[in-house]
C-alpha positions, 0 to 999 in steps of 0.5 A: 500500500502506497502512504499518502505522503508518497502521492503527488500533492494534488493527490494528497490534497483531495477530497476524494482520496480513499486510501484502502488498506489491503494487505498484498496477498502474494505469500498467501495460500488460494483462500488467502487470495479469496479473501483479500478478492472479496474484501477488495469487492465489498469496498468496490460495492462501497465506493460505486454506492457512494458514487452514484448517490 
């Protein structure tokens, strides 16, 4: 995960920034992976609700 002081200015300085924190599944075995997929999609789910509200 990038840390928001690593982002450019103009990114750091918006409102709409949404930094997650998603562990990197590389090392992980196949449910590992599963999980990290289906926490990334209820986040996703999240963000698309937001958006269009």
């Amino acid at each position: 995960m990038v840390a928001k002081n690593d982002l450019p200015g103009y990114l750091q300085k918006s409102d709409k920034l949404i930094l997650w924190d998603i562990v990197d599944p590389e090392s992980m075995d196949y449910d590992g992976h599963v999980k990290i997929r289906d926490m990334i999609y209820k986040k996703v789910q999240v963000l698309v609700k937001n958006i269009i509200k």
